[in-house]
Structures are given as C-alpha cells and as structure tokens.
C-alpha positions in Angstrom: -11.6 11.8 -0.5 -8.4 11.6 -2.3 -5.0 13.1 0.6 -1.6 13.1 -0.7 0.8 12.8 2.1 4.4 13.4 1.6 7.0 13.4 4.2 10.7 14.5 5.2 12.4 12.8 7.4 16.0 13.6 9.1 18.1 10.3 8.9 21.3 11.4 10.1 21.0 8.7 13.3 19.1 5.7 14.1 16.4 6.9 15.6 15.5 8.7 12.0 15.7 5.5 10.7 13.2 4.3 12.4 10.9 7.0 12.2 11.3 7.2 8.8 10.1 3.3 8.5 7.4 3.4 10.6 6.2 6.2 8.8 6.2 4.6 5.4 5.0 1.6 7.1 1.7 3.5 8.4 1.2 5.3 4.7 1.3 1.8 3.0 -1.8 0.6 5.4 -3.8 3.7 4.2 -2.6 4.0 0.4 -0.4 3.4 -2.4 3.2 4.6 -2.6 3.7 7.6 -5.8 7.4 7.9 -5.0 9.8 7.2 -2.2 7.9 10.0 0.4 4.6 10.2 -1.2 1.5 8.4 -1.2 -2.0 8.7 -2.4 -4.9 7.5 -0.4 -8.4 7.2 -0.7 -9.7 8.1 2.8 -12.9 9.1 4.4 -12.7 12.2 7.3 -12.3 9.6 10.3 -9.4 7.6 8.8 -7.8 10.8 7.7 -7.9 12.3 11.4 -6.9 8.3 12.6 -3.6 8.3 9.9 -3.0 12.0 10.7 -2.7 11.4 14.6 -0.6 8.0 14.4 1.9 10.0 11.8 1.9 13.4 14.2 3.1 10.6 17.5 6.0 9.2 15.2 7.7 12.5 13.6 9.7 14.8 15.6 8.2 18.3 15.0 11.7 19.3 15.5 13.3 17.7 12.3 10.7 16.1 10.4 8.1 17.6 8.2 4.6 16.0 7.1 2.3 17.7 4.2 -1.4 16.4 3.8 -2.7 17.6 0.0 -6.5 17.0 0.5 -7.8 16.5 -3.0 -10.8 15.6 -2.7 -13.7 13.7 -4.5 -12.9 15.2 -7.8 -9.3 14.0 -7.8 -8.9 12.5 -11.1 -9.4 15.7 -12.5 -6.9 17.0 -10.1 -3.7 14.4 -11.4 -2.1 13.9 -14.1 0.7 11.4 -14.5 4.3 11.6 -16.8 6.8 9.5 -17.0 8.3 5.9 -16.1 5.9 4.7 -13.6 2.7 3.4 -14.3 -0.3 4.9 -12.7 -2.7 3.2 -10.7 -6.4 2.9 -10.3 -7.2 4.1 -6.6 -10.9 2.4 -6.6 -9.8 -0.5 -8.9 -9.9 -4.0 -8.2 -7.1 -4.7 -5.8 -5.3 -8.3 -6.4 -2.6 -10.0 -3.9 
C-alpha cells in the first residue's frame, strides 16, 4: 500500500537537529523523498507498523509532529503531480 508520511520537526537546538536527521534518514530506507518532509512509500502492513514504531522512538511528542496518509492500493488514482519536479515511478525499475 501506498503511506505518505510527512513530518515537523522543532529545530531550535541540537538535539532537533538530530531528530530531524534520523528521521529523514529512516523515511529514505522505506521510500522516496516528494519534498523536504514528505515521502511516499510503498509498504505492506508489517513494515508500515515497523517504520511507524522506529519514527514514534525518535520524535518528541512534545514538539514534533508525524502524519501517516494511508493511500492505499489504488494510489495512482489518488496523486496527481504539478510542477518542477519530476515524478517517479514507485514500482519502477530502481537503478543505483
């Protein structure tokens, strides 16, 4: 199923910093960065629950904020795309 996660992160000190990195750092193992706090990611229920958890131990509930969008199966009917960047193809060929 298709999540967008987006995130808010409070980086008035160091240790917001950091959050904020290892945040992005755990979205880019699970999907592809849409803009500077959002990602797209093709996920089944367990790595969902797994990405949801490791993201819930870094925040602080008391400054941060974390959104999970679940799209679904359906999604490319639930996207569309305007502007400078290009889209991607979430279950296209990945090269590195």
């Amino acid at each position: 199923m298709m999540v967008l996660i987006t995130y808010d992160v409070n980086t008035q000190d160091a240790s917001g910093r950091a959050r904020l990195r290892k945040i992005s750092k755990q979205c880019v193992n699970y999907g592809q960065r849409v803009q500077n706090s959002v990602f797209e990611c093709l996920l089944d229920p367990a790595q969902c629950k797994r990405l949801q958890h490791e993201l819930l131990r870094i925040m602080d509930c008391n400054q941060d904020s974390l959104r999970f969008y679940y799209l679904g199966n359906q999604y490319r009917t639930k996207i569309e795309h305007f502007g400078a960047k290009t889209s991607y193809e979430p279950e296209g060929t990945l090269l590195i």
